[in-house]
Structure formats: C-alpha cells, structure tokens
PyMOL CGO cylinders between C-alpha atoms (Angstrom):
from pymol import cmd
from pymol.cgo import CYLINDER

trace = [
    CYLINDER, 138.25, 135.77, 113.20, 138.68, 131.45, 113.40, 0.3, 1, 1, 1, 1, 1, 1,
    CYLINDER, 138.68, 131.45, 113.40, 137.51, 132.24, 117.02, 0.3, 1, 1, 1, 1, 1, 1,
    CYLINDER, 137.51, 132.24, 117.02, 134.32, 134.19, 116.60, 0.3, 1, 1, 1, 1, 1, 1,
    CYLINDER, 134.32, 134.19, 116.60, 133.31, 131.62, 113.98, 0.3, 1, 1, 1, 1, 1, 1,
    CYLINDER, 133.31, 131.62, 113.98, 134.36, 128.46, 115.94, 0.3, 1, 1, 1, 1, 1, 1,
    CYLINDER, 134.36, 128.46, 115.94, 132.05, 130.62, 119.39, 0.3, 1, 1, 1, 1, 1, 1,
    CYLINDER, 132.05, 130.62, 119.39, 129.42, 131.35, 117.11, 0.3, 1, 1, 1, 1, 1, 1,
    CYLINDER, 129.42, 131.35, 117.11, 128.78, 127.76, 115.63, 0.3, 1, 1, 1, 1, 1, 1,
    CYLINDER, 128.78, 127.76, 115.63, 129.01, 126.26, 118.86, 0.3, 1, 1, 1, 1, 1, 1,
    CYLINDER, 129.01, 126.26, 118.86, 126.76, 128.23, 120.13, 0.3, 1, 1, 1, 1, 1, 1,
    CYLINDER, 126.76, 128.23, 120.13, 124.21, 127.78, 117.51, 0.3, 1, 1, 1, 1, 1, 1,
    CYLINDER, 124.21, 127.78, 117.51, 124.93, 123.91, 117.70, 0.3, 1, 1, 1, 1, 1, 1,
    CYLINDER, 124.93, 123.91, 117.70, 124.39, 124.05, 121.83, 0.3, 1, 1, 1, 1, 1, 1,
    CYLINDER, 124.39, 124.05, 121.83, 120.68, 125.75, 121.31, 0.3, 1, 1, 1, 1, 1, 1,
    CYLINDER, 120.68, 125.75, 121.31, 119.61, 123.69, 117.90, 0.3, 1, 1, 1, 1, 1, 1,
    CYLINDER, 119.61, 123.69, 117.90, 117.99, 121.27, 120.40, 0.3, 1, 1, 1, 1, 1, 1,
    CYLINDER, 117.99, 121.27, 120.40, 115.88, 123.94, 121.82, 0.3, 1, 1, 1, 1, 1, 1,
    CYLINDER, 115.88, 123.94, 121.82, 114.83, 125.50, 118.82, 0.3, 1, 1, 1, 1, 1, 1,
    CYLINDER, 114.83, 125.50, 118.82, 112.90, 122.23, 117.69, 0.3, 1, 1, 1, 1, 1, 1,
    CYLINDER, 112.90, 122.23, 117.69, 111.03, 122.82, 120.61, 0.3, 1, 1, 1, 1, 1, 1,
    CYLINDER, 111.03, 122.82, 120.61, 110.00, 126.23, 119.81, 0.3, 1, 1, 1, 1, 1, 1,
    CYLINDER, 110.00, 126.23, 119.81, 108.57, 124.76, 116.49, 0.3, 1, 1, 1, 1, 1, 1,
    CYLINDER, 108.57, 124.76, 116.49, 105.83, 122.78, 118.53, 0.3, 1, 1, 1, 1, 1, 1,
    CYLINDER, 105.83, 122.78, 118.53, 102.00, 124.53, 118.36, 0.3, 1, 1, 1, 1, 1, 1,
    CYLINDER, 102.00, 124.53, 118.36, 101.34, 126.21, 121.98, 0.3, 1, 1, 1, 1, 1, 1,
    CYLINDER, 101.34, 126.21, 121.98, 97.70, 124.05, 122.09, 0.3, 1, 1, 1, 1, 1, 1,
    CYLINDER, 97.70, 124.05, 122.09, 99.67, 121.56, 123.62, 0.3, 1, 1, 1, 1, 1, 1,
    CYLINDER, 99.67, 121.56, 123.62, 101.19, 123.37, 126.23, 0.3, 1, 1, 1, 1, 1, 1,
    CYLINDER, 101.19, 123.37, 126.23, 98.10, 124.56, 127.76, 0.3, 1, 1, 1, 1, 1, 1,
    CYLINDER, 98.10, 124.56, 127.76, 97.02, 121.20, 129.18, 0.3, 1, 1, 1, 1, 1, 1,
    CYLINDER, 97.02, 121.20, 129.18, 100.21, 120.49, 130.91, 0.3, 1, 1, 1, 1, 1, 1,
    CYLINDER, 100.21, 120.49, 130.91, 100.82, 120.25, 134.81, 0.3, 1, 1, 1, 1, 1, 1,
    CYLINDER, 100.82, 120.25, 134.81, 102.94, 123.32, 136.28, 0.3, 1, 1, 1, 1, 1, 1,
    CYLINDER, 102.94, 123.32, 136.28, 106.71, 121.45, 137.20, 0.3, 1, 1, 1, 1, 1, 1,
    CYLINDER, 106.71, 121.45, 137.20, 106.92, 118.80, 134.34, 0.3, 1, 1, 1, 1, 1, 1,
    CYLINDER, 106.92, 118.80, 134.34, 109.46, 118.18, 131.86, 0.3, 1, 1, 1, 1, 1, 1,
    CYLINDER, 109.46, 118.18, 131.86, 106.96, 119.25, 129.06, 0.3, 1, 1, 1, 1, 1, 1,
    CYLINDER, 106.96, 119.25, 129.06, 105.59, 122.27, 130.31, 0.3, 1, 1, 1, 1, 1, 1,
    CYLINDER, 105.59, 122.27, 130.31, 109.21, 123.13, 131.00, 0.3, 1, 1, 1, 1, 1, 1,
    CYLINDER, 109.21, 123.13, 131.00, 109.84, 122.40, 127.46, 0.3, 1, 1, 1, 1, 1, 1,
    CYLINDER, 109.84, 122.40, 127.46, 107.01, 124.12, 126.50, 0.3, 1, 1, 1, 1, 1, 1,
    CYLINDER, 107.01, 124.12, 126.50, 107.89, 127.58, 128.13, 0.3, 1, 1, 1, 1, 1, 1,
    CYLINDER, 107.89, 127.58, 128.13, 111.33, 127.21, 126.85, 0.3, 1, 1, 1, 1, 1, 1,
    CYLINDER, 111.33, 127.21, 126.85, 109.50, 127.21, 123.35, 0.3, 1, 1, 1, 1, 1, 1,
    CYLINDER, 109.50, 127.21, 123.35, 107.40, 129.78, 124.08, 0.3, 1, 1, 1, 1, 1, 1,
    CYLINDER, 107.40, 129.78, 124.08, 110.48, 131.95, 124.81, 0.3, 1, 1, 1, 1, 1, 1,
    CYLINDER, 110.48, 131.95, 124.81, 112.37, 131.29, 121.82, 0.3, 1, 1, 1, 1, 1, 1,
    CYLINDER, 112.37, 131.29, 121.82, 109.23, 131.80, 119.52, 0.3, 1, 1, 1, 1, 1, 1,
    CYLINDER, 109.23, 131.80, 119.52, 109.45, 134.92, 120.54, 0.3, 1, 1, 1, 1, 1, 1,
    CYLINDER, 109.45, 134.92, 120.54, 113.31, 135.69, 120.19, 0.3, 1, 1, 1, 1, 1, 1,
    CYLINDER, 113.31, 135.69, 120.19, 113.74, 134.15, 117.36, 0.3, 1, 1, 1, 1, 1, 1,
    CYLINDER, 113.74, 134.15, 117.36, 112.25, 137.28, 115.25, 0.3, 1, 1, 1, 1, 1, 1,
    CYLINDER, 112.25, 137.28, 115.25, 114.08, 139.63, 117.57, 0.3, 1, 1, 1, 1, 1, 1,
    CYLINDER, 114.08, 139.63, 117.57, 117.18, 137.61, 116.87, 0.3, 1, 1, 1, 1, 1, 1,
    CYLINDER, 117.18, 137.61, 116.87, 116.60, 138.22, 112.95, 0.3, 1, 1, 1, 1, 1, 1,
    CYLINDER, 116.60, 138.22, 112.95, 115.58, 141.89, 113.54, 0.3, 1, 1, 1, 1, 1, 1,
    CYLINDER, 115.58, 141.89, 113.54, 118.68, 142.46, 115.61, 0.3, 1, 1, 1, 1, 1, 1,
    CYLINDER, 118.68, 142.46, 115.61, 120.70, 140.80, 112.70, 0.3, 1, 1, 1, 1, 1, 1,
    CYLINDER, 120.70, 140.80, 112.70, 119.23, 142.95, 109.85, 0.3, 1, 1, 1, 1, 1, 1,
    CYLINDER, 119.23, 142.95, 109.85, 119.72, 146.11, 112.39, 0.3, 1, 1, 1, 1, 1, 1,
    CYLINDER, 119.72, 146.11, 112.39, 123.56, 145.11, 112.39, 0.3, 1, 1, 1, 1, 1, 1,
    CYLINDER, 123.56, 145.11, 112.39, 124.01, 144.63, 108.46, 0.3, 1, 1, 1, 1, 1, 1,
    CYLINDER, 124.01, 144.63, 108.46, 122.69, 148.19, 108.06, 0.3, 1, 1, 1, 1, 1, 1,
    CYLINDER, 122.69, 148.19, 108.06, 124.56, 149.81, 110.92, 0.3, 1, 1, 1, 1, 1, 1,
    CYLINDER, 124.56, 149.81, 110.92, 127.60, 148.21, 108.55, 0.3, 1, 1, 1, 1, 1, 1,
    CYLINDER, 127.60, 148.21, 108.55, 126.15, 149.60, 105.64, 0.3, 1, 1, 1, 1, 1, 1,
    CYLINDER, 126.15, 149.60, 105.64, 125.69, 152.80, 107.20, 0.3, 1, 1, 1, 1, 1, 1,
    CYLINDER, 125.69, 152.80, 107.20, 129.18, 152.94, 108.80, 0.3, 1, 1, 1, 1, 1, 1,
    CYLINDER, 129.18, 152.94, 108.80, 131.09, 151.64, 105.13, 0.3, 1, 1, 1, 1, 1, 1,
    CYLINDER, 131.09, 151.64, 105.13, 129.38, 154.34, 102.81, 0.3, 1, 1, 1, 1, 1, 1,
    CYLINDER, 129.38, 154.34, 102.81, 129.32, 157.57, 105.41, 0.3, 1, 1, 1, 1, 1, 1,
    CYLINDER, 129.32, 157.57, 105.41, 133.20, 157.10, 106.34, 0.3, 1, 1, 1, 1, 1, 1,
    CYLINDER, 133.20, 157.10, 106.34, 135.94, 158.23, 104.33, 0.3, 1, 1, 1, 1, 1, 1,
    CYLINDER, 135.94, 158.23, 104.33, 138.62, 156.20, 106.34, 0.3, 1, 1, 1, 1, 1, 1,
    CYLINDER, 138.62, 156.20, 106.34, 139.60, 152.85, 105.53, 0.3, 1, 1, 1, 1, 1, 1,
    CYLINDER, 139.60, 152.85, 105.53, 140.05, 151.31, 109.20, 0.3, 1, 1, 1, 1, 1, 1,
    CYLINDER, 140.05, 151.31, 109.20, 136.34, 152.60, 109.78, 0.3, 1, 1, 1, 1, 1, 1,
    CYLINDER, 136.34, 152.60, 109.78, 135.47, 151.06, 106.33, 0.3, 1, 1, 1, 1, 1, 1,
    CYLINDER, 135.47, 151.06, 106.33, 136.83, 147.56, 106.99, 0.3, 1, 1, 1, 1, 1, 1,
    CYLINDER, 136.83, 147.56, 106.99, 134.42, 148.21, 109.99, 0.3, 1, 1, 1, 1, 1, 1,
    CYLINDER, 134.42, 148.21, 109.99, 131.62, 148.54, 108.43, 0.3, 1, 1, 1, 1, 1, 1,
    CYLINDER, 131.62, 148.54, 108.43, 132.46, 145.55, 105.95, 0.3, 1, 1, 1, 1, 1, 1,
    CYLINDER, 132.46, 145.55, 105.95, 133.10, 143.16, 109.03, 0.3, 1, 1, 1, 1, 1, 1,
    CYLINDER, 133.10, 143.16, 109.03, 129.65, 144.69, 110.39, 0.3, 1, 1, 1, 1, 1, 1,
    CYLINDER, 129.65, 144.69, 110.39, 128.29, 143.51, 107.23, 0.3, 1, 1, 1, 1, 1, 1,
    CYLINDER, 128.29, 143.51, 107.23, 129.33, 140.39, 107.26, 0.3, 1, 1, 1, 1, 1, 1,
    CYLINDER, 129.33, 140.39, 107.26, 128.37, 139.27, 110.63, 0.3, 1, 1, 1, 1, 1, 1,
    CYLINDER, 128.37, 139.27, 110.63, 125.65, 140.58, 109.89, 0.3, 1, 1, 1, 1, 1, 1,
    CYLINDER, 125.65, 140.58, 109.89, 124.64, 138.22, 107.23, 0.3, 1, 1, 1, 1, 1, 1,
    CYLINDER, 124.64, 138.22, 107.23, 126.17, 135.37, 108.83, 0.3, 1, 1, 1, 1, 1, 1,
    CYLINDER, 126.17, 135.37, 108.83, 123.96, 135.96, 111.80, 0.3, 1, 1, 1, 1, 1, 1,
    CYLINDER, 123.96, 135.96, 111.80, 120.90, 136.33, 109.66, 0.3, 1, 1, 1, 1, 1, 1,
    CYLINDER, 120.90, 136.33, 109.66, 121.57, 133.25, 107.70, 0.3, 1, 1, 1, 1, 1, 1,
    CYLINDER, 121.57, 133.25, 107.70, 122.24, 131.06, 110.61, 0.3, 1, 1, 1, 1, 1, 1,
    CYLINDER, 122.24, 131.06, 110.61, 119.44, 131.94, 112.20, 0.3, 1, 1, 1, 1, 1, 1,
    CYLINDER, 119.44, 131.94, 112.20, 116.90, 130.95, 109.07, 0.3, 1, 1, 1, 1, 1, 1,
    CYLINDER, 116.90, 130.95, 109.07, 118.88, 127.66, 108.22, 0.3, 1, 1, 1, 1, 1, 1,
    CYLINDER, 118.88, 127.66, 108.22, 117.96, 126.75, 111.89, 0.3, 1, 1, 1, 1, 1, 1,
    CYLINDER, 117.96, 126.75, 111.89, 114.68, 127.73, 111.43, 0.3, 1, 1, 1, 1, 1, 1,
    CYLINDER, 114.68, 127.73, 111.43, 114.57, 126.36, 108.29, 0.3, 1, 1, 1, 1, 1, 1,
    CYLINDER, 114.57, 126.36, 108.29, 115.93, 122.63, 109.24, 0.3, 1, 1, 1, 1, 1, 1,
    CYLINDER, 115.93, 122.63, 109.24, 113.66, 122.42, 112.39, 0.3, 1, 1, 1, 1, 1, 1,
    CYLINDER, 113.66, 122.42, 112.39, 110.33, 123.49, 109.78, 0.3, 1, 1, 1, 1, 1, 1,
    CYLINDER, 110.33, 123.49, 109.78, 111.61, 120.47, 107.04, 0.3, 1, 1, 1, 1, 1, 1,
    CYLINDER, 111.61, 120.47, 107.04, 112.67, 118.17, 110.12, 0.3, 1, 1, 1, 1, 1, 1,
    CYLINDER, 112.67, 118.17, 110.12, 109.38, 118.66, 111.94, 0.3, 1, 1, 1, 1, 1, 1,
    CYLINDER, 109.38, 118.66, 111.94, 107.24, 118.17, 108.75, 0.3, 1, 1, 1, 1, 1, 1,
    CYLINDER, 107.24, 118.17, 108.75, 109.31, 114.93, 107.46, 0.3, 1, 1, 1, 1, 1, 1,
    CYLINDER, 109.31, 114.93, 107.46, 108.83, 112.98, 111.23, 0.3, 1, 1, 1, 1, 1, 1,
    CYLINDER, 108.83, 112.98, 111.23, 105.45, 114.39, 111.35, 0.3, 1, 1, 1, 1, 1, 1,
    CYLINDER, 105.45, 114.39, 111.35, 105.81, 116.27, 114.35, 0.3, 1, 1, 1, 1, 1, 1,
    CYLINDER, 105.81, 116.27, 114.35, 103.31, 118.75, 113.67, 0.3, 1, 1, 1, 1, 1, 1,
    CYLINDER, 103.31, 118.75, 113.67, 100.04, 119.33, 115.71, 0.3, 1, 1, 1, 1, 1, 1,
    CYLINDER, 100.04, 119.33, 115.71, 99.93, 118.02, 118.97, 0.3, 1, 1, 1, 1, 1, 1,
    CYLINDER, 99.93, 118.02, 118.97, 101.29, 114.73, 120.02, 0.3, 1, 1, 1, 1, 1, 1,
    CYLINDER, 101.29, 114.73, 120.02, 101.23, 112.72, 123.23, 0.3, 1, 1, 1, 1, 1, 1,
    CYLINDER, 101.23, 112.72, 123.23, 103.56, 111.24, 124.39, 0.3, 1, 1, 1, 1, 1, 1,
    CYLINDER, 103.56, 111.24, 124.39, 103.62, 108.21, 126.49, 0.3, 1, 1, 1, 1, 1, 1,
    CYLINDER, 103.62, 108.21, 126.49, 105.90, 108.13, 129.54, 0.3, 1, 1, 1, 1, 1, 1,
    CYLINDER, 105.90, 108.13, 129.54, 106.86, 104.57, 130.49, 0.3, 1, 1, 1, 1, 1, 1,
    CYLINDER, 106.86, 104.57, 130.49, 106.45, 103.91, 134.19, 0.3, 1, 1, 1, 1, 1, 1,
    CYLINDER, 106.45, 103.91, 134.19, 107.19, 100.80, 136.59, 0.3, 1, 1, 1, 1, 1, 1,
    CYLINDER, 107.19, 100.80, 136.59, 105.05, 100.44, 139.01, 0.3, 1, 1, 1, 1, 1, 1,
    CYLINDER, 105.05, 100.44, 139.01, 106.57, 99.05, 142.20, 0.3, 1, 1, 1, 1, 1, 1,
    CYLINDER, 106.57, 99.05, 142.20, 104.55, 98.06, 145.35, 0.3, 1, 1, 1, 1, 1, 1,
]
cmd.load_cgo(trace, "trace")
C-alpha cells in the first residue's frame, strides 16, 4: 500500500510541471514556429487539456466500479475490493483537482493568464 502511494505521488510530482502548461490559453500557440521550445510546450498543453477530464472521468468510473463491486458481493475478500477500489478512486480524483486547482490559483496570483511573450536573450557573435 506505502508503495502505490509513494508511485503515485511521484508521479503526480514528475508531471506538475507540465500541467501549468496546459493552463496557458491556446491563442498563443497558434503564432508559434513548428520545432521551438514553445510550440513544443504548447502541444504538450494541448494534450493534457484534453486528458485531464479523461483522467477525472476515468477516476469517477473507478470509485463506482468499487461501489458497484462492495454492495453486489456477499464475500468479504471481494468487499475489501471494492473498498480499496473506492479509495483509489477518490485519491485519484482528488489529486487530480488539487493539481488543477494549484496551477488555476498559481497562474492567477503571477498573472500568467492571457498571452505573454516572452523574451529569449540572445548573444550575438560575429
């Protein structure tokens, strides 16, 4: 059990970078050049716009397979099942809206909302 929860939070620690990025508007990302960092960025937020609900409906399917599983079985090994199905469940769900949640509050207190460009230093050598 230690070890699913010590996989799980590293894993949501090792893609909380990415998810900032998916809180950026898309009107930015259509003006960038094919093979830069930011349009790389930008697809990579594109993407996880759109898992991020899947991940949540996935999450909510799981709780109620639990559900499901605890109140139809009449054995306790399949109960406990369903319980730990449950759980996860919520965990998952709850993880994923704090994340969401801290990149929305984070975003709005740096005022990283809209679009913003950014400046890339250069050195020009001749």
């Amino acid at each position: 059990m230690k070890k699913k929860l010590i996989v799980l939070s590293s894993l949501g620690l090792a893609i909380a970078p990415f998810l900032a990025f998916a809180q950026v508007g898309t009107g930015g990302c259509a003006n960038q050049l094919p093979g830069t960092l930011q349009s790389i960025i930008c697809t990579v937020g594109n993407i996880l716009n759109t898992l991020i609900p899947i991940m949540m409906v996935l999450a909510i399917v799981y709780f109620i397979w639990g559900v499901i599983q605890y109140v139809i079985s009449s054995d306790e090994e399949a109960k406990k099942s369903g319980k730990d199905r449950m759980i996860w469940g919520i965990i998952g769900l709850v993880a994923i809206v704090a994340v969401w949640g801290l990149v929305a509050v984070l975003t709005n207190t740096f005022g990283l909302t809209g679009n913003a460009n950014v400046n890339v230093p250069t050195l020009n050598i001749k």
